[in-house]
Structures are given as structure tokens and as C-alpha cells.
C-alpha positions in Angstrom: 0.0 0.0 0.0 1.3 3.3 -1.4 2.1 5.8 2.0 -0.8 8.7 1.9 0.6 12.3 3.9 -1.8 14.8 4.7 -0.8 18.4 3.5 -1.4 20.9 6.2 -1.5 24.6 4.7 1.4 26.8 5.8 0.1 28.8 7.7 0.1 33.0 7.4 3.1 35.0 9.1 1.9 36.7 12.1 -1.5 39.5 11.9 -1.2 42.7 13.2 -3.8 45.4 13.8 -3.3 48.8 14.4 -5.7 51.4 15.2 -4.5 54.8 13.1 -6.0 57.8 12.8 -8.9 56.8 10.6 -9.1 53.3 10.0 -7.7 49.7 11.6 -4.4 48.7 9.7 -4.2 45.1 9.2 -1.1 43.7 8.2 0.1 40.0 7.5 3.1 38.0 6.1 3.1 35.3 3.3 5.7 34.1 1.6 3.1 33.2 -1.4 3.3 36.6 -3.7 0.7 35.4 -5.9 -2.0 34.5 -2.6 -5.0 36.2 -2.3 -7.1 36.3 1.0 -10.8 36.7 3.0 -10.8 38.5 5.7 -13.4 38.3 9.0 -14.4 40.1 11.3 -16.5 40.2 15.0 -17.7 42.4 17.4 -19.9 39.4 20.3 -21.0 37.6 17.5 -20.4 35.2 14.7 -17.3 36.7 12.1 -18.4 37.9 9.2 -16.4 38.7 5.8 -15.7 41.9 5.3 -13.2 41.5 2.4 -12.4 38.9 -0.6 -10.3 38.7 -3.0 -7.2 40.9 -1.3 -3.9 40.5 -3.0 -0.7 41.1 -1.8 2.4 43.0 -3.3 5.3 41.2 -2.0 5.9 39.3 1.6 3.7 41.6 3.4 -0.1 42.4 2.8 -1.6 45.7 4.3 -5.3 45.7 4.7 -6.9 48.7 6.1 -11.0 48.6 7.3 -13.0 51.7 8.3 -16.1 50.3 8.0 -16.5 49.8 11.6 -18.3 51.3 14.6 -16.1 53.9 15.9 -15.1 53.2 19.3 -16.1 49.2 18.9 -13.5 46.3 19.6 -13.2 44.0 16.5 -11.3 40.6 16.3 -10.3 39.9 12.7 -9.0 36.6 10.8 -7.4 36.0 7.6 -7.5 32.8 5.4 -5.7 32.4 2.4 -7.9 32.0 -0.4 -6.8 29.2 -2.3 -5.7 26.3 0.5 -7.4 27.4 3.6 -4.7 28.6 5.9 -5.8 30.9 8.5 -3.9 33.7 10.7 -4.8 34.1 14.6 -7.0 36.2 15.6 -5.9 39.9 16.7 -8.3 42.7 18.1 -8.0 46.4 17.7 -10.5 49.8 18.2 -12.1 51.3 15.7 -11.1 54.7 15.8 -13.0 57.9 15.2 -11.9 59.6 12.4 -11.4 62.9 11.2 -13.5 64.3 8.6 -12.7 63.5 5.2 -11.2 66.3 2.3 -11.2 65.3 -1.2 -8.2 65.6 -3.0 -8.9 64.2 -6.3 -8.2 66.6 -9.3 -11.1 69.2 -9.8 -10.9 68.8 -13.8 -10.8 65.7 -16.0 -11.3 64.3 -19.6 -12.8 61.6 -21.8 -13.6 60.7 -25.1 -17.0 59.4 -26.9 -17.1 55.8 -27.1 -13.7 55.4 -25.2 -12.9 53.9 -21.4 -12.8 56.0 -18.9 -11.4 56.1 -15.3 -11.5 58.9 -12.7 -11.1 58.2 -8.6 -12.6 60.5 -6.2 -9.5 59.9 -3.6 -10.0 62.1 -0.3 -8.1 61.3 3.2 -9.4 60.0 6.1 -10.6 56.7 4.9 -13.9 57.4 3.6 -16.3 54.5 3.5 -18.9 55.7 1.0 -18.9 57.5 -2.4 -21.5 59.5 -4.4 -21.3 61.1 -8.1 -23.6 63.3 -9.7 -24.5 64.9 -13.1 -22.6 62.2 -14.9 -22.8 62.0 -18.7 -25.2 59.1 -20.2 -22.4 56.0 -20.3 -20.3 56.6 -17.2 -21.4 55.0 -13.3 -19.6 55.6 -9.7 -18.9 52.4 -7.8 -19.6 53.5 -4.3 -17.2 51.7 -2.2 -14.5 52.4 -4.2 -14.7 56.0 -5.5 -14.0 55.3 -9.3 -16.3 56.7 -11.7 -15.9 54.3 -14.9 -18.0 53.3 -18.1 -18.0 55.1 -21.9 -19.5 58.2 -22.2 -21.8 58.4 -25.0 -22.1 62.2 -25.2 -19.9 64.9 -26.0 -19.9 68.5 -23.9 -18.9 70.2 -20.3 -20.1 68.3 -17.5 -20.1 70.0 -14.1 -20.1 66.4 -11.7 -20.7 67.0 -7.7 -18.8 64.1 -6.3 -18.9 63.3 -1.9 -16.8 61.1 0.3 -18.5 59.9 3.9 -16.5 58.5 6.6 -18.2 58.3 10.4 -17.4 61.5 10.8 -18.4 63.8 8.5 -19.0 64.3 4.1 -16.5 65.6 2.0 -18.6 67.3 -0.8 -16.5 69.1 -4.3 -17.0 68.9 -8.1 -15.3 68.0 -11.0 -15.3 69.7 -14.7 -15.5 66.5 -17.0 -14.7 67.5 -20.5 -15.8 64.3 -22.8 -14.4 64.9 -26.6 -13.6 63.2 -29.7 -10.7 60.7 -30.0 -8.3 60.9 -32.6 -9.4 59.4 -36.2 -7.8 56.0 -37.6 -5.0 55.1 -38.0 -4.1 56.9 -34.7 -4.4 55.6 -31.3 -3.2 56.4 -27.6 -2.4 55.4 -24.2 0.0 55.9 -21.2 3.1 54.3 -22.1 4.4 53.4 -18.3 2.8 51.6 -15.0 -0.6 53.0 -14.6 -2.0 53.3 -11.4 -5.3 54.4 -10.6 -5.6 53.2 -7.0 -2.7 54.4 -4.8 -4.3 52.5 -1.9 -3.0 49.0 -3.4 0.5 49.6 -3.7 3.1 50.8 -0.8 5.6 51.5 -2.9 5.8 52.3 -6.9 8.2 51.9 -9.7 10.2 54.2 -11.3 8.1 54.3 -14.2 4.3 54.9 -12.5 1.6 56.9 -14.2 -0.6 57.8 -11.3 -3.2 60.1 -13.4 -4.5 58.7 -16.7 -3.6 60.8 -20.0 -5.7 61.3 -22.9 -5.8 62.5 -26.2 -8.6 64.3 -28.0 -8.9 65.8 -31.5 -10.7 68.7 -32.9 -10.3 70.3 -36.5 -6.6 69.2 -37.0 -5.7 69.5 -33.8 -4.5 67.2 -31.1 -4.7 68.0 -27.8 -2.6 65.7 -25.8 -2.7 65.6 -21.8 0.0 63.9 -19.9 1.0 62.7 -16.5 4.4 61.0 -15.4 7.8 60.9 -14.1 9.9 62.1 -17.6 10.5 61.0 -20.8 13.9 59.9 -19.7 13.6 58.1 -16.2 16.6 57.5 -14.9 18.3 57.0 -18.1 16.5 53.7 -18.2 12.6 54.1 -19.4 9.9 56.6 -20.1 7.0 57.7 -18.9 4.4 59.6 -21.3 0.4 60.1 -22.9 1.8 58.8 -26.0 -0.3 59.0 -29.6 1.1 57.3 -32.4 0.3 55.3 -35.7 1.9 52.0 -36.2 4.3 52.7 -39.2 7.3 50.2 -41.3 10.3 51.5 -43.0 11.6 55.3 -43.3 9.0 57.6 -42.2 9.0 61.3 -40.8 7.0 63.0 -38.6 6.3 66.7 -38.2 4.2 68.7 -36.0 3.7 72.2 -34.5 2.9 72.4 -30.9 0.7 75.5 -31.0 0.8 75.7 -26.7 2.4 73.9 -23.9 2.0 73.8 -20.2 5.1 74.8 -18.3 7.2 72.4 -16.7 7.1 69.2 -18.7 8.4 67.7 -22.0 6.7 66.8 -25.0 7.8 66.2 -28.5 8.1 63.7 -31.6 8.6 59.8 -30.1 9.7 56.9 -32.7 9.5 53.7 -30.3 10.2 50.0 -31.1 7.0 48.8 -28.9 5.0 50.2 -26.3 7.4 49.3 -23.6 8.8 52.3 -21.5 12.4 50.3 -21.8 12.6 49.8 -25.4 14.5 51.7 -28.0 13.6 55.0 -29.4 13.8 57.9 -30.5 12.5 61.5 -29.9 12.5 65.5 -30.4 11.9 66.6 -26.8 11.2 70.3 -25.9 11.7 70.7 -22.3 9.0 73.5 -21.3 10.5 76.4 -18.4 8.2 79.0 -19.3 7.6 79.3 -22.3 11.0 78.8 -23.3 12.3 75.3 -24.8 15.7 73.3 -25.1 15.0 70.4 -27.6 17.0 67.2 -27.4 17.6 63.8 -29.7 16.7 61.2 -27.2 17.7 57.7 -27.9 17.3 55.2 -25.6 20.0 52.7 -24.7 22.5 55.0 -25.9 20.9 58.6 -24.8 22.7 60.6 -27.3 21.8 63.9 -26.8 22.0 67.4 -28.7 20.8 71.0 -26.8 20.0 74.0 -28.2 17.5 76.7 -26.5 14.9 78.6 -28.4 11.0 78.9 -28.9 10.3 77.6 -32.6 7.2 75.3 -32.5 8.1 73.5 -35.3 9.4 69.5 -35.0 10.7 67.2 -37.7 12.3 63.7 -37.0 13.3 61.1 -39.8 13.9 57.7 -39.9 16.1 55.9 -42.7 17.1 52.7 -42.1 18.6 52.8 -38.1 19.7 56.1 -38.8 17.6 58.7 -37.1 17.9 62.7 -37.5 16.0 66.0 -35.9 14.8 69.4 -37.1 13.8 72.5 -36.1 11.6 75.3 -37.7 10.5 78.4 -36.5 7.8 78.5 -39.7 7.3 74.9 -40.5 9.8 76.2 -43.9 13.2 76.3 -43.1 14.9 73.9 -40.8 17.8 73.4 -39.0 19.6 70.2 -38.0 19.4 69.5 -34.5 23.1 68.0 -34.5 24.2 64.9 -36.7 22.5 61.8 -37.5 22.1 59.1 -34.7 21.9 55.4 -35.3 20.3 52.8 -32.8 21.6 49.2 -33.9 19.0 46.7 -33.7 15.6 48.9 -34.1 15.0 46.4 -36.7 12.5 45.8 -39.9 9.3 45.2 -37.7 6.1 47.6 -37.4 7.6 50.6 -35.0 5.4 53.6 -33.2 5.8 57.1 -34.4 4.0 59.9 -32.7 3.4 62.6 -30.1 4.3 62.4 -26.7 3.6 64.8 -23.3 4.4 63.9 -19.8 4.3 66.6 -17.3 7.0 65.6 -14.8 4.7 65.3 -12.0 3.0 61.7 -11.3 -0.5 63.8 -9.8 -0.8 66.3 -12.9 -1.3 66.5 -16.6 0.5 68.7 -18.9 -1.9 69.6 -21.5 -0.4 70.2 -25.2 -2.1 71.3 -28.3 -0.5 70.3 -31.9 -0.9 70.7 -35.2 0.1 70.1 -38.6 0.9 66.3 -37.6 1.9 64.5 -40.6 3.3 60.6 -40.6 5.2 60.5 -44.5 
């Protein structure tokens, strides 16, 4: 007879609780990064669920609950989702909690037809959420704060959003601006790690978008809105609201930015994929303001060439792996923006080659407005 063992689930590192200023912080070890959990709680009676489905980043899992009755004693327990394996119990006090403030940006953007996010964030751990004057398409979850869906109509929306903790609401609003994307072939996105819910993560990478971009277009003009750490982080990646077309062989792209927010960088990107670490290219203008210093970027080698000025107009070529930059003060004569710069490898494949804006600050967009975009 073939020996039978009986597996007993490791069990989870040691639970804490902690009462803070506005919530219970839970916090748990597990050597399992890819775990999820349930956690229970009780007050004299039978322990109910409170939470499913929490993941972990890393050996330690934070979990923090303000749903509770300030001033009330709670035990809580945590099982591991997918074999069972339960903490001890720990008990803590629910605090009472300051009154919330909102702190979630008082202006945001969408396009017809496209997915959009927006999170009413606020402090003090609110436990309810409420959105109103939302265009036809878009819905608030109310434990969460994120306001999600596809608008189906365009316009100015004035949306009163509120965040309720035991204390007290937090009441603001929000101008939602819902436009037109950009026409075929173009398309956009954040090029980076986005991150719409800062409560998930303790720490975040080098290359974290923590405010979606977008891009919109009106009459031959893109406006382009961007959040993010740089277009060079750390000589390493890039960060951006990228819009592009998905091109082959030696192209050029031109553009005039017709305005700029100060502060960031923005420019002409040609990108072997939509990773932040691949190669590329780009014409960057560095906005102080409203003067510029335009560099060649190319990644894995960062060659770079500076000159200062204010001429809106931006050229970059491709031929072969060679690629070169230009400058125009009328979109007629151009000058060289130092010599030709080749990036081995870029390769035959289907590259990216478009506009990009990030604003240097993870919590704001840059907003951008260009014209005369041409891909030839």
C-alpha cells in the first residue's frame, strides 16, 4: 500500500492590527506573492467577511478597514484563499476619524465611445462614495470611488462628487470635459505603470503613471494631456500620454505644438514597442516657461543634442537605423538638431511614431495642443 501524507497549509506569518488615525491597519506575512485572501471580522458575535479577493504585493499584505463602529472592539481573521490557511486572531478599536477632504483633481477628460477612469480619492478613509451629473455611459462604484464606463455624449459636465467617513461628508465637483478621440489610423495610451488606485500599492516603480492621459482631437488639432515621471527616467525608461500610428520603414513625422504647459516635455517619439524600456527615439522640448531646449533622445545609448529657443516647429526622420531631428521656427526652413544618430538593432518590424507629453509630476497632466501632424 502506497504511504498517503496529509498536506497541512502553511500557515500565514503573524497578523497585526493597528488602530490609526482613521481606520484599523491590518497587516500579514506570506511568503506566497501570488495569494490572495478573505478577511473576518466580530464584534460578540459570529465573524463575518468583510473583504475577498485581497492581493498582496510582495511578503507583506496591508489591509486597512473603516467600516467599523467607531469606538467598537473588533477581532479579525485571515485565510488564504486558495488552500485554507488561517492567521490568529488579533483585536484592535475602531477609531473615530477625522472628517474627510477630497483631494482628487477638480478637472478631468474623456472621449465618446472610449474607457474611462477617474477616482474620487479624499483622506481620512472614507467608506462611501456618491457622483452626480454624470454624462449618459459613465457609473460611480460607491465603495471604491472610481467613476468608470464610456461616455456616450460629448460636452462640459459639471459632476458633484462626496466622500462619507463616520465623521463627516466631504462634498466638491469635477469639470469633466468628454471629446472626440483621434481618427484611424491613430491611437493612444499611457506608455508606463498605470495606477489608478494608490491604496493597493506601498511603494511604486520608477516608471508609475498615477493620473490617466488622454488624447482628444478637434479640426486638425491634437490635444494631448499627460502625466508621469519624464521621458527619460533614470536613463533607463519613459513615462508619457503617447499618440502614435503604427508605421514600417523610413517615415517622418512633423508637427507644431501650438501651446504647452510649463514644466514638462513633449515632442516627436519613434518607439520600437509600447514598452517604457525599449529603444527610441524622440525630439523633446523641455517647457520652463515658455521657453524650450529640444533634445535627440535615444534610448539605450541617450545621445543627446541641446539648443534653447522657442520655434514650435518639430521634424524627425527615420532611414534605415539612422535617425535625424529638425527644427523650424515657420514649418519652412529647418535646421539640423546635431548629426544623424543610429540605434543598432531597431529592426525591420512595425515601430510607433507619434506625439508624446508627460508633465513631470506623477499627480498632474500637462496639457499640449499640436498641429500640422503628418506621418510620411
Amino acid at each position: 500500500m502506497p504511504r498517503t501524507h496529509t498536506v497541512i497549509p502553511a500557515p500565514i506569518g503573524p497578523l497585526t492590527a493597528r488602530s490609526t488615525t482613521s481606520a484599523i491597519e491590518l497587516a500579514w506575512t506570506d511568503l506566497d506573492v501570488n495569494a490572495s485572501y478573505t478577511l473576518r471580522r466580530r464584534s460578540g458575535g459570529p465573524y463575518q467577511v468583510i473583504a475577498t479577493g485581497v492581493s498582496g504585493f510582495g511578503v507583506e499584505t496591508r489591509y486597512r478597514d473603516a467600516t467599523g463602529l467607531p469606538g467598537t472592539t473588533y477581532r479579525y481573521v485571515v485565510a488564504k484563499t486558495n488552500n485554507g490557511a488561517s492567521s490568529t486572531a488579533v483585536t484592535a478599536t475602531m477609531p473615530t476619524p477625522p472628517a474627510p477632504a477630497i483631494t482628487s483633481a477638480a478637472t478631468a477628460s474623456a472621449n465618446v465611445g472610449t474607457t474611462f477612469q477617474y477616482r474620487i480619492a479624499a483622506t481620512n478613509d472614507p467608506m462611501t462614495y456618491q457622483a452626480t451629473g454624470l454624462p449618459r455611459g459613465l457609473i460611480v462604484n460607491p465603495h471604491t470611488g472610481v467613476i468608470s464606463g464610456k461616455p456616450s455624449e460629448q460636452g462640459l459636465f459639471t459632476v458633484g462628487i462626496q466622500a462619507r467617513n463616520a465623521t463627516a461628508t466631504a462634498t466638491a465637483s469635477v469639470t469633466l470635459t468628454v471629446a472626440a478621440p483621434p481618427p484611424e489610423p491613430w491611437t493612444y495610451r499611457d506608455l508606463g505603470d498605470y495606477v489608478l488606485d494608490e491604496r493597493q500599492l506601498a511603494t511604486y516603480s520608477a516608471v508609475a503613471i498615477r493620473t490617466p492621459g488622454i488624447t482628444s482631437y478637434e479640426a486638425g488639432r491634437f490635444t494631448v494631456r499627460g502625466a508621469g515621471v519624464d521621458l527619460n527616467v533614470i536613463n533607463q525608461g519613459m513615462t508619457a500620454q503617447y499618440v502614435s500610428q503604427l508605421v514600417t520603414g523610413d517615415r517622418t513625422i512633423t508637427a507644431r505644438v501650438l501651446s504647452s504647459d510649463t514644466g514638462g516635455r513633449i515632442g516627436l517619439v519613434m518607439t520600437k514597442s509600447l514598452s517604457p524600456f525599449d529603444q527610441s527615439a524622440g525630439l523633446i522640448l523641455t517647457g520652463d516657461k515658455q521657453q524650450f531646449v529640444r533634445r535627440l533622445r535615444v534610448a539605450t545609448g541617450l545621445v543627446t543634442t541641446e539648443t534653447a529657443g522657442t520655434a514650435g516647429w518639430l521634424r524627425l526622420h527615420r532611414i534605415g537605423d539612422t535617425f535625424t531631428a529638425e527644427i523650424s521656427a515657420d514649418g519652412q526652413t529647418w535646421t539640423p538638431l546635431g548629426g544623424p544618430v543610429a540605434i543598432p538593432g531597431f529592426g525591420d518590424a512595425p515601430y510607433h511614431a507619434g506625439l508624446a507629453v508627460v508633465s513631470r509630476n506623477p499627480l498632474a497632466l500637462n496639457t499640449t495642443v499640436f498641429d500640422n501632424v503628418s506621418v510620411s
